[in-house]
C-alpha positions as a Markdown table, in Angstrom:
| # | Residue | x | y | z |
|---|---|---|---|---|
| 1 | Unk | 0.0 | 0.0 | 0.0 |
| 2 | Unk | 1.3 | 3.3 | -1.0 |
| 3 | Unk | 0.7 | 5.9 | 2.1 |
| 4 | Unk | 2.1 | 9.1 | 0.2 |
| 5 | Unk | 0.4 | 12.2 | 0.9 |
| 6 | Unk | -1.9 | 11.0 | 4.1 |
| 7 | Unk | -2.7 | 13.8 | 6.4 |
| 8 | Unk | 0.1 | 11.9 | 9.0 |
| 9 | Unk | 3.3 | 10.3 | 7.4 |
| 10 | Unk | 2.9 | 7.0 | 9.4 |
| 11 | Unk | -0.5 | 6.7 | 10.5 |
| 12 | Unk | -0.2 | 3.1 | 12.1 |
| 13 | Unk | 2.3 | 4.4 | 14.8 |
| 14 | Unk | 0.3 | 5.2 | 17.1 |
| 15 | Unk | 2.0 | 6.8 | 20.8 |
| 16 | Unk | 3.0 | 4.0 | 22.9 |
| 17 | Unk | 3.9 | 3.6 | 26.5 |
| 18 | Unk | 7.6 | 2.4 | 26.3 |
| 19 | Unk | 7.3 | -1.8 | 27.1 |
| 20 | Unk | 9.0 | -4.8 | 25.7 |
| 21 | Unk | 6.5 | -5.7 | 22.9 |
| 22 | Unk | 7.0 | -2.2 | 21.5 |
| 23 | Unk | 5.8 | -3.0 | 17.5 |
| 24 | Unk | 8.8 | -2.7 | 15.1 |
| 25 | Unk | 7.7 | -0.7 | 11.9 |
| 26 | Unk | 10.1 | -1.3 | 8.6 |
| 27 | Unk | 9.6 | 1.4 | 6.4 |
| 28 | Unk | 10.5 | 1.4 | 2.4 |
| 29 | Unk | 10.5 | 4.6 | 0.7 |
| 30 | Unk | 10.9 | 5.5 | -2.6 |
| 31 | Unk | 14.6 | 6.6 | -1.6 |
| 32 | Unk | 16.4 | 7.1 | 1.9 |
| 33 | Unk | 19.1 | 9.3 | 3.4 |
| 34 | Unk | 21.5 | 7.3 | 4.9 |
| 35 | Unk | 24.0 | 7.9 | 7.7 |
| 36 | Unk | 26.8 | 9.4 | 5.5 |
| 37 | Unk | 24.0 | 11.7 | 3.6 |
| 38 | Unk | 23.5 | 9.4 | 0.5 |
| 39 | Unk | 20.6 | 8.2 | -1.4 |
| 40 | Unk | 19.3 | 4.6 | -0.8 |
| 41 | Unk | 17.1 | 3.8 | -3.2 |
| 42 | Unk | 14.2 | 2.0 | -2.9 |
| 43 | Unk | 15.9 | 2.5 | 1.2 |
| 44 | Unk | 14.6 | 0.8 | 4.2 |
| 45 | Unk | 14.3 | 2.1 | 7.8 |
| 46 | Unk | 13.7 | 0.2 | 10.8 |
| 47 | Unk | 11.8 | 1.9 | 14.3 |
| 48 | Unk | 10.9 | 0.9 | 17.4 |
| 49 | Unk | 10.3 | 3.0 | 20.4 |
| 50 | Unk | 10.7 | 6.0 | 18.9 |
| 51 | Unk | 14.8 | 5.1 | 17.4 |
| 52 | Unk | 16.2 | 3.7 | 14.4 |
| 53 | Unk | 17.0 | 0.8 | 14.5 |
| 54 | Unk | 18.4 | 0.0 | 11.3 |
| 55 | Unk | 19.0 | 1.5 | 8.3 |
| 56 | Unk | 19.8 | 0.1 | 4.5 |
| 57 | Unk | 19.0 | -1.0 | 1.3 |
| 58 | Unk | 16.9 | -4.2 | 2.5 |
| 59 | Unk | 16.9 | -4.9 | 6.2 |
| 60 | Unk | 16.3 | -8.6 | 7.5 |
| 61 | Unk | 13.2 | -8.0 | 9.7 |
| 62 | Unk | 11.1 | -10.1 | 12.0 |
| 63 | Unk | 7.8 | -11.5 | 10.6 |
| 64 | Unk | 6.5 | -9.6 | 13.4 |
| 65 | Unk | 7.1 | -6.3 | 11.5 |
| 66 | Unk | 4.4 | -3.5 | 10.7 |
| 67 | Unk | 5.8 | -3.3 | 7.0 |
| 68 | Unk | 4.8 | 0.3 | 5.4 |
| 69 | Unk | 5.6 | 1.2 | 2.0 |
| 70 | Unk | 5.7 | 5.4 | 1.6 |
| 71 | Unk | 6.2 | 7.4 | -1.7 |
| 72 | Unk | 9.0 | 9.6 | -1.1 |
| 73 | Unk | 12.5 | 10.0 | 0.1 |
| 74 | Unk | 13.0 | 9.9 | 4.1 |
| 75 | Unk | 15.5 | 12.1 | 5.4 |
| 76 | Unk | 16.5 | 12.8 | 8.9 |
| 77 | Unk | 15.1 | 16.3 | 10.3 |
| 78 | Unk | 17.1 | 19.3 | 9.7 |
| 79 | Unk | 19.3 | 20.6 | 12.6 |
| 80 | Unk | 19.8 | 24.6 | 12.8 |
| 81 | Unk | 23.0 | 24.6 | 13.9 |
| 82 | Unk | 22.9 | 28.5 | 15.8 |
| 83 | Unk | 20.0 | 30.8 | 16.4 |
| 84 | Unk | 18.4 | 33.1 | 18.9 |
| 85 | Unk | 15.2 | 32.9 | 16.5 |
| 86 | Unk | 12.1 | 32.2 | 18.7 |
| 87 | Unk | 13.5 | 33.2 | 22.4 |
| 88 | Unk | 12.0 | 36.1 | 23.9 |
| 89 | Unk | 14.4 | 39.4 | 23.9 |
| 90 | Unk | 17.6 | 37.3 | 22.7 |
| 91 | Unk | 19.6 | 35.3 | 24.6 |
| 92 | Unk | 22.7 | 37.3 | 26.8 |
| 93 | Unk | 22.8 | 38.8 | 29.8 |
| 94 | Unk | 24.5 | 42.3 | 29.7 |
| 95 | Unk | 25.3 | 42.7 | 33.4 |
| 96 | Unk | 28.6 | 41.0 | 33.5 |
| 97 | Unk | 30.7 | 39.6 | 31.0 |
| 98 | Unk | 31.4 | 36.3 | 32.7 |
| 99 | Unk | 28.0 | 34.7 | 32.9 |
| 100 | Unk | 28.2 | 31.2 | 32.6 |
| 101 | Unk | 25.2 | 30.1 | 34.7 |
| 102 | Unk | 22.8 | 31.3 | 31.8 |
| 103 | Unk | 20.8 | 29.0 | 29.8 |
| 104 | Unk | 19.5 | 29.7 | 26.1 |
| 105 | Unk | 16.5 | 27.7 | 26.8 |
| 106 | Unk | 15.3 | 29.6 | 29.8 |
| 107 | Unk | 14.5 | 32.7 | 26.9 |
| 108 | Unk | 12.3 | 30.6 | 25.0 |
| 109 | Unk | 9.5 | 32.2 | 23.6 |
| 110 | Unk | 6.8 | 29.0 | 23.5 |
| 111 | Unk | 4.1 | 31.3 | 21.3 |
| 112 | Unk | 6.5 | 32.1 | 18.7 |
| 113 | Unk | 5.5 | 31.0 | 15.7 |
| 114 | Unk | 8.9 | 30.0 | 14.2 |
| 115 | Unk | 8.0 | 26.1 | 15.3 |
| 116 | Unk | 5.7 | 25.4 | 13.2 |
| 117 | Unk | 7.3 | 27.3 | 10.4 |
| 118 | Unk | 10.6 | 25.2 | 10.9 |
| 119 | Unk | 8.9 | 21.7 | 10.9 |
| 120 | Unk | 7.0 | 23.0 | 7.1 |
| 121 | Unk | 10.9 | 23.2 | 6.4 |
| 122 | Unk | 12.2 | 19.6 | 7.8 |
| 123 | Unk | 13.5 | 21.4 | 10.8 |
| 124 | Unk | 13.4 | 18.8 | 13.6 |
| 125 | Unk | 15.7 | 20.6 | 16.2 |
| 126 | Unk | 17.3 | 24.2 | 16.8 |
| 127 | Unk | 20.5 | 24.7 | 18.6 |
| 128 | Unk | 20.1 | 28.1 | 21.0 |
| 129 | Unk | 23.1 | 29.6 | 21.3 |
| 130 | Unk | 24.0 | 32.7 | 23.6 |
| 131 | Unk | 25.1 | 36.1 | 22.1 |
| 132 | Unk | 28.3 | 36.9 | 22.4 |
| 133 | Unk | 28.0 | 40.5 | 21.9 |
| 134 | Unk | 24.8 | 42.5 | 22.5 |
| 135 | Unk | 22.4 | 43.8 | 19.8 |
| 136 | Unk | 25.2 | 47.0 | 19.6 |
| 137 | Unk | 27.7 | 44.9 | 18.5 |
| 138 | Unk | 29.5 | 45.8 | 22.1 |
| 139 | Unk | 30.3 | 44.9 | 25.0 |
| 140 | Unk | 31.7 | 41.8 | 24.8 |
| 141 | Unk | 30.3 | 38.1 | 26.5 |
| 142 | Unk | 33.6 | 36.1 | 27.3 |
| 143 | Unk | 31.4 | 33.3 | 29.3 |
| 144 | Unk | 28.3 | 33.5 | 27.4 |
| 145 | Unk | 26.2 | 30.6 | 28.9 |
| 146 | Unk | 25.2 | 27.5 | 28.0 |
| 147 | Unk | 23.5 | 26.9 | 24.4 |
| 148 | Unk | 20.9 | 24.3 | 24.5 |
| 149 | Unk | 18.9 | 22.1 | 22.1 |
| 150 | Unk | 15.1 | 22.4 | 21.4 |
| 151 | Unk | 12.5 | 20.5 | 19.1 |
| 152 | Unk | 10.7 | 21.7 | 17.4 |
| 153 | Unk | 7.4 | 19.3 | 17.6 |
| 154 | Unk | 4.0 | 21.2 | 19.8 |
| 155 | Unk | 5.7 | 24.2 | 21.7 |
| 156 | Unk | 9.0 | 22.8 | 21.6 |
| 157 | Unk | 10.8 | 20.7 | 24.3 |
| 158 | Unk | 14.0 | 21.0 | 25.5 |
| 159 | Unk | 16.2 | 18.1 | 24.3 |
| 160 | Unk | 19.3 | 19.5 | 26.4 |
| 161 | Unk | 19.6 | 22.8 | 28.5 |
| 162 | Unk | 23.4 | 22.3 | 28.9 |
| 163 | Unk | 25.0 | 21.1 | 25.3 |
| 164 | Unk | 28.0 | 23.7 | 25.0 |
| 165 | Unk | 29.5 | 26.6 | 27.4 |
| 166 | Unk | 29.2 | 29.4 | 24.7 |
| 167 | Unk | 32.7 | 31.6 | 24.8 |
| 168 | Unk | 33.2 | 35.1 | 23.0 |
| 169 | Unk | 36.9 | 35.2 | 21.2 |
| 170 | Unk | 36.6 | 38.2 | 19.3 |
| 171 | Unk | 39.2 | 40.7 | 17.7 |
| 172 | Unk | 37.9 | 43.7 | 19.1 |
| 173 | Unk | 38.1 | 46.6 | 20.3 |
| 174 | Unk | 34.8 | 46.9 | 21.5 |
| 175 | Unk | 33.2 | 48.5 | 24.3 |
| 176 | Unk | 34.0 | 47.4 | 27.8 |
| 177 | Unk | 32.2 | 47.2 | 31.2 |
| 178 | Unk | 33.3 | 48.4 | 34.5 |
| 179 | Unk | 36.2 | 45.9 | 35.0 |
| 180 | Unk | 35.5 | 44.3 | 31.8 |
| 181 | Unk | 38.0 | 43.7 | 28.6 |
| 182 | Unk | 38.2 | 46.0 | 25.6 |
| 183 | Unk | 40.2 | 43.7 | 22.9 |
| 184 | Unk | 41.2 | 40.0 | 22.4 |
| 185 | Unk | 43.9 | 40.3 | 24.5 |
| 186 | Unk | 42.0 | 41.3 | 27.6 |
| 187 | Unk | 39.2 | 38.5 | 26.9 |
| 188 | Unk | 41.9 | 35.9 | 26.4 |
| 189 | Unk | 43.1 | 36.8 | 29.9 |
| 190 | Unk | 39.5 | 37.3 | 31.3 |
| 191 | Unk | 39.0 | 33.6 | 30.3 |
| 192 | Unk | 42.3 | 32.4 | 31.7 |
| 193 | Unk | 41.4 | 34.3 | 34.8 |
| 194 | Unk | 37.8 | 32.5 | 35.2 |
| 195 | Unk | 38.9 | 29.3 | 34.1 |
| 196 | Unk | 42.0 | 29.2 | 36.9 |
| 197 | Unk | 39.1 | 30.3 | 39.5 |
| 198 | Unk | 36.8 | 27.8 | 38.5 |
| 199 | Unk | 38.6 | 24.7 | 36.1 |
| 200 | Unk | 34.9 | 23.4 | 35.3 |
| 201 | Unk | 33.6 | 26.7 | 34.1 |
| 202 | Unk | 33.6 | 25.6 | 30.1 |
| 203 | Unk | 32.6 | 22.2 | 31.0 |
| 204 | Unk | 33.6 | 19.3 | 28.9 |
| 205 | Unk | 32.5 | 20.9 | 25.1 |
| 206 | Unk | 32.6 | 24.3 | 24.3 |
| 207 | Unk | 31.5 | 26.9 | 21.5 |
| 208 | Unk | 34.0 | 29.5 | 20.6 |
| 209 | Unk | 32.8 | 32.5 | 18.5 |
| 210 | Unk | 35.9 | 34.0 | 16.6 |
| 211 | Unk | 37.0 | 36.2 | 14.0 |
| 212 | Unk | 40.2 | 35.2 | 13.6 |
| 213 | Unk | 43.2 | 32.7 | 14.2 |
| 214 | Unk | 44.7 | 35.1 | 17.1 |
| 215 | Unk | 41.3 | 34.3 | 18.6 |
| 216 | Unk | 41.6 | 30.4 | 17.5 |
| 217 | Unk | 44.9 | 30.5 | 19.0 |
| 218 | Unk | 44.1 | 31.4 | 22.3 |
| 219 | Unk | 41.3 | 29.4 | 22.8 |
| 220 | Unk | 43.4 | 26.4 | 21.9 |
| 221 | Unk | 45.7 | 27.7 | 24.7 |
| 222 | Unk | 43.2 | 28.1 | 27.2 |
| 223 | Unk | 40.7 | 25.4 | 27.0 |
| 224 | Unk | 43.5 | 22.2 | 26.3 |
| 225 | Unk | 41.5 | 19.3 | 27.0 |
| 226 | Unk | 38.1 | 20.4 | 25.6 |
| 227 | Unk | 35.9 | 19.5 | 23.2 |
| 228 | Unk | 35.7 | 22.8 | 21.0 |
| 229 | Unk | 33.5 | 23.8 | 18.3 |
| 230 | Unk | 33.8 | 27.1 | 16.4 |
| 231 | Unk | 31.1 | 29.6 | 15.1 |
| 232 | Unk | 32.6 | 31.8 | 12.4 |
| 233 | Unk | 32.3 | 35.9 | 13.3 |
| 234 | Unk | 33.4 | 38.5 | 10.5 |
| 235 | Unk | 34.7 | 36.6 | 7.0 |
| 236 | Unk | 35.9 | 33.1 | 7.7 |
| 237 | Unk | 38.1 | 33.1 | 4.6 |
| 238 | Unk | 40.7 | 35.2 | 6.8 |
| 239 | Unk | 40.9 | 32.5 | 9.4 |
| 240 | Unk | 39.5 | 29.3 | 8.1 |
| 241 | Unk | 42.3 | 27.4 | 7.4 |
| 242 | Unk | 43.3 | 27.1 | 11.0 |
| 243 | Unk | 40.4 | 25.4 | 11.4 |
| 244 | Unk | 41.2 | 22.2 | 8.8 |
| 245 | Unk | 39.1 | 19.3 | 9.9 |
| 246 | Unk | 37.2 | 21.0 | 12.4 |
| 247 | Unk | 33.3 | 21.8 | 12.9 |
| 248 | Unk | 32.7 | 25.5 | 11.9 |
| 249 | Unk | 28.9 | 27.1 | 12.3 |
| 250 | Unk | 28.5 | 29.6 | 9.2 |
| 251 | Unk | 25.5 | 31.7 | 8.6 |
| 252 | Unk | 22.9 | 30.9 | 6.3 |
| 253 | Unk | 22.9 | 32.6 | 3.3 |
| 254 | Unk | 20.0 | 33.3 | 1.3 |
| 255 | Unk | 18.8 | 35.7 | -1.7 |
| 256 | Unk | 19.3 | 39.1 | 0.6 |
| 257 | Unk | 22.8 | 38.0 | 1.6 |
| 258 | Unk | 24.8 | 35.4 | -0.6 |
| 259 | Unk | 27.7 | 36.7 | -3.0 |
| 260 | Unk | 30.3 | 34.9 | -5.0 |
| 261 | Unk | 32.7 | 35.4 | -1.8 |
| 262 | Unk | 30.6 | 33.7 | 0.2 |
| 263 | Unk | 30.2 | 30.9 | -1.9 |
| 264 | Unk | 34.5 | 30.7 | -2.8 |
| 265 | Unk | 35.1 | 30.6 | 0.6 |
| 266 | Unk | 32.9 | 27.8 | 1.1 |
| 267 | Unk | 34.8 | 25.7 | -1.7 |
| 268 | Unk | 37.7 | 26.6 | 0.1 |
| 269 | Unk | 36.7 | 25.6 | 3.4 |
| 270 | Unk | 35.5 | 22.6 | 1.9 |
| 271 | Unk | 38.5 | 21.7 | 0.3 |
| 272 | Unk | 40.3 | 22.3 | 3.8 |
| 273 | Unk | 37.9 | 19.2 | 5.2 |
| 274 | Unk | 36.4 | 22.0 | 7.6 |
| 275 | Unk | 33.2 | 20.6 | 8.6 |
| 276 | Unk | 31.0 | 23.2 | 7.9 |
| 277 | Unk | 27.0 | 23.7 | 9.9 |
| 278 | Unk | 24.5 | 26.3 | 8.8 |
| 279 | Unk | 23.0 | 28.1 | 11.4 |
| 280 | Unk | 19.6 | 31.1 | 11.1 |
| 281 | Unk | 21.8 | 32.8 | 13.7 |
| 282 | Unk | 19.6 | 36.1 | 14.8 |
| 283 | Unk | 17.1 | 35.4 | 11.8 |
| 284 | Unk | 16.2 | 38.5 | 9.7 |
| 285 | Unk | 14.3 | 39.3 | 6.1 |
| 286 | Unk | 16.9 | 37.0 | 4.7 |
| 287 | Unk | 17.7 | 33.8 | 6.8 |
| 288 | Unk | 14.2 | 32.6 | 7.9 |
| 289 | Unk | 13.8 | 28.4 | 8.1 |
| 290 | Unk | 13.9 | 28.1 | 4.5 |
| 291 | Unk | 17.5 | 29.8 | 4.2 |
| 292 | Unk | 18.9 | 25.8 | 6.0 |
| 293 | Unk | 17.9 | 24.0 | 2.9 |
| 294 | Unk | 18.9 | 27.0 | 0.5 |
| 295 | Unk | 22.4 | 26.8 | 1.7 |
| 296 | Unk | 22.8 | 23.3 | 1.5 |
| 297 | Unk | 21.4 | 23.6 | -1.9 |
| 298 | Unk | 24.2 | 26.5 | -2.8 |
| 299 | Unk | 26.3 | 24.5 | -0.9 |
| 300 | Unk | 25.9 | 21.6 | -2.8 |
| 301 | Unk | 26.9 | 23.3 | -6.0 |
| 302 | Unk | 29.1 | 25.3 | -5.2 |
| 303 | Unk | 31.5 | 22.3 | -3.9 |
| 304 | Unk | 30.1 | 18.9 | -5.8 |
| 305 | Unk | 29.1 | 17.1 | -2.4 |
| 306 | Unk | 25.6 | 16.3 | -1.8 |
| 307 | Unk | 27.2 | 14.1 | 1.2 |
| 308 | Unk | 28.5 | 17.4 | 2.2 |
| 309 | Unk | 25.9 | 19.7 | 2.0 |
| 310 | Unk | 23.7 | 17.5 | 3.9 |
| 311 | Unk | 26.1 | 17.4 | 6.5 |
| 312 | Unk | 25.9 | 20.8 | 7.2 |
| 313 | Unk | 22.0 | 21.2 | 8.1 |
| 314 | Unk | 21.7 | 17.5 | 9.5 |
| 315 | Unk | 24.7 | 15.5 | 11.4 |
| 316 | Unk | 27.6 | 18.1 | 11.7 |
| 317 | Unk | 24.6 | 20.8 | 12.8 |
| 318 | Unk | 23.7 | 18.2 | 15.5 |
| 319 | Unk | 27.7 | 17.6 | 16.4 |
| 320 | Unk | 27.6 | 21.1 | 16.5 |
| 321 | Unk | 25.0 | 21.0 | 19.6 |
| 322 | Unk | 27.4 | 18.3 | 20.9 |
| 323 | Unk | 24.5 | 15.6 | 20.4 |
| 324 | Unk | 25.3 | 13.9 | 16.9 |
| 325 | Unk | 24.7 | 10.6 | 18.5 |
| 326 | Unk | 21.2 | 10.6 | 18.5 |
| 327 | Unk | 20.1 | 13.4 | 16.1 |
| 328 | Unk | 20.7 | 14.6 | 12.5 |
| 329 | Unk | 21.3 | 11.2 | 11.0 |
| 330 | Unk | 19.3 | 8.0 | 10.4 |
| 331 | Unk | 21.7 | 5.6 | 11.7 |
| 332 | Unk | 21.2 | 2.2 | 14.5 |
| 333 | Unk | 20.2 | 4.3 | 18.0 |
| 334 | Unk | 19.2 | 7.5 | 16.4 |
| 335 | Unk | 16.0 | 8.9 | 17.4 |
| 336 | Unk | 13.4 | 8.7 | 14.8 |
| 337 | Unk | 13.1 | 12.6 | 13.9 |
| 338 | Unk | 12.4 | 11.8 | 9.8 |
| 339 | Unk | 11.4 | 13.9 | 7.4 |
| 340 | Unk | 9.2 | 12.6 | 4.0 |
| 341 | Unk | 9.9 | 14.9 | 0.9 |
| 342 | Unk | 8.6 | 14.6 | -2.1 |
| 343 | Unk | 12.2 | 14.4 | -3.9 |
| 344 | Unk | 15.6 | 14.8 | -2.8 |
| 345 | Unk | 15.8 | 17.7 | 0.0 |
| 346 | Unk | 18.4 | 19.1 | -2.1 |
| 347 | Unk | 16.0 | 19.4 | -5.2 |
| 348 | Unk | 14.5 | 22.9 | -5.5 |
| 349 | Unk | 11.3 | 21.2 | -6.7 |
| 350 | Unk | 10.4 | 19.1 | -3.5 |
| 351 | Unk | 8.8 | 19.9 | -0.4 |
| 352 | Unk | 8.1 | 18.6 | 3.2 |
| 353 | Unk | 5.1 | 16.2 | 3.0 |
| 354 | Unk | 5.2 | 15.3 | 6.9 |
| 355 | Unk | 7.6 | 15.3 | 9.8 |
| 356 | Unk | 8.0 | 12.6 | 12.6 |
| 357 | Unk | 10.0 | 13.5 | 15.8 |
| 358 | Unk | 10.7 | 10.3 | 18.0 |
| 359 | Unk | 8.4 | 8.3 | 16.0 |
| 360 | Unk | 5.6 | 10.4 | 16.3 |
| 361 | Unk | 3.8 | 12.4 | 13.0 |
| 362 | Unk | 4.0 | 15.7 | 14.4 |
| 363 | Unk | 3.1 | 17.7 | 11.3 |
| 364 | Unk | 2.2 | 17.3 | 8.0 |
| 365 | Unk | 1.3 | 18.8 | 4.9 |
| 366 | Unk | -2.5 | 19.4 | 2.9 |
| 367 | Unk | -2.4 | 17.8 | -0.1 |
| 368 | Unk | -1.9 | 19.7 | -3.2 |
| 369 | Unk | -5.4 | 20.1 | -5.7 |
| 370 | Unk | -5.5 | 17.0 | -8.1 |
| 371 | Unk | -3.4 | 14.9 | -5.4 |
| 372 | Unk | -4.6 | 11.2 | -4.8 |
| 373 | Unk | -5.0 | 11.1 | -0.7 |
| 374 | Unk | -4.8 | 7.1 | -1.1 |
């Protein structure tokens, strides 16, 4: 039986309390997105309990299986990999420049209506990351707070209120508090300071927001030992390359903002193995939820790697929030956040026909005029 454009993408998984005889569904789509961002065609995915269990070409499953057939291709939910879009008045706190109690998640805005808006775009998951600097641009955030992870399914729910100490590197000068540093130099020393006070203070993975390898440099110095991810400030092109085979958040980039720069820099980047994550950072005119899939689209052009390019808004977004584990890939253990499109994500002709997060339909799409419902 076909089950292509159905008001829910699986409507035999019903919710289930979490016991032994949980049903195993195997799935066959019309392609899948496997772990390493390929096309399976004619792709099989295994659930049960709201994870993947496996994933492939043809899976050996138990007789017992609820066998569903969709038209489509499955594709795991899209991770934004940094934004503030959808939190109440941003996400810093401007009385000190060492705050890193804070949690993202705590300025949630649950009424916005950017959730629904990201699952009609595949987004699964949003990664709420801490300014750095306030809205002026100034003063400086050295300890920013912790970023956190929300879904996107209902009025969100917080997958992880601690995923990365957020940490402001940046060239300067810029404005500073009473007491507070003015350049690179006196944030660098800032952080030594805090971190020699209190070792645990960047916890055991860290976001660093820089604009340049000065600033690379001295977080290398001062956080030996932890897991660091980067979020590119100012033209990555300058610094990139000191960055070869690491994860680097970039902003999205979309009709209002791209330019052939952008786009060089990305092959560059590329070519350097930098693992690159788009992010909606603050949002704008330019970079709402649709700006993820455009730049893996642009992406995907500008350097030849589909593999690639999916990367960036699924598994290296979620790597980026510190939980690629278990989100932004269909892979054995994953949870089951899937997304059904009507083509490849990366074809500017398909669209989001329904979303699942953790095996559960928690949107889908009307079906078009002259669409068969059956």
């Amino acid at each position: 039986m076909i089950l292509s454009l159905l008001p829910l993408l699986l409507p035999a998984l019903p919710a289930a309390p979490p016991q032994q005889d949980e049903p195993i569904y195997l799935i066959q789509a019309d392609g899948v997105i496997g772990a390493d961002g390929a096309l399976i065609e004619d792709g099989q995915v295994m659930l049960r309990g709201g994870k993947v269990m496996a994933v492939g070409a043809k899976i050996a499953a138990p007789s017992s299986a609820v066998k569903l057939r969709l038209a489509g291709v499955l594709a795991p939910g899209f991770v934004d990999a940094w934004s503030r879009v959808g939190t109440e008045h941003g996400v810093s706190e401007a009385s000190s420049y060492l705050t890193p109690s804070l949690l993202a998640v705590d300025a949630l805005d649950r009424d916005d209506d950017s959730w629904e808006a990201r699952l009609a775009h595949g987004i699964t998951a949003v990664h709420l990351v801490p300014a750095v600097l306030d809205q002026e641009g100034d003063p400086i955030q050295v300890l920013a707070g912790w970023s956190g992870v929300v879904g996107c399914q209902g009025r969100e729910r917080v997958m992880s209120a601690r995923a990365r100490q957020t940490i402001g590197l940046l060239s300067g000068p810029y404005r500073s508090r009473e007491g507070g540093p003015s350049s690179l130099a006196g944030a660098a020393e800032a952080l030594g300071a805090a971190l020699t006070a209190d070792p645990k203070a960047a916890g055991e993975a860290a976001l660093v927001v820089v604009d340049s390898t000065e600033g690379i440099n001295a977080a290398r110095a001062a956080l030996a030992g932890v897991d660091l991810a980067w979020i590119a400030a100012g033209d990555p092109a300058t610094f990139g390359g000191a960055l070869r085979g690491q994860l680097l958040g970039l902003p999205v980039v979309d009709d209002g903002n791209w330019s052939a720069r952008q786009v060089e820099t990305w092959r560059r980047l590329h070519a350097a193995e930098v693992r690159i994550a788009f992010g909606t950072g603050d949002g704008g005119p330019w970079n709402g939820p649709g700006a993820l899939r455009t730049s893996a689209m642009a992406f995907a052009r500008a350097t030849g790697d589909a593999g690639a390019a999916m990367a960036a808004v699924t598994r290296n977004a979620a790597d980026l929030a510190g939980l690629g584990r278990s989100y932004g890939r269909l892979a054995p253990g994953a949870r089951a956040d899937l997304v059904l499109w009507s083509g490849h994500p990366l074809d500017a002709s398909s669209r989001v026909r329904s979303v699942m997060i953790a095996g559960r339909t928690v949107w889908s799409a009307a079906p078009r005029e002259g669409e068969d419902e059956e």
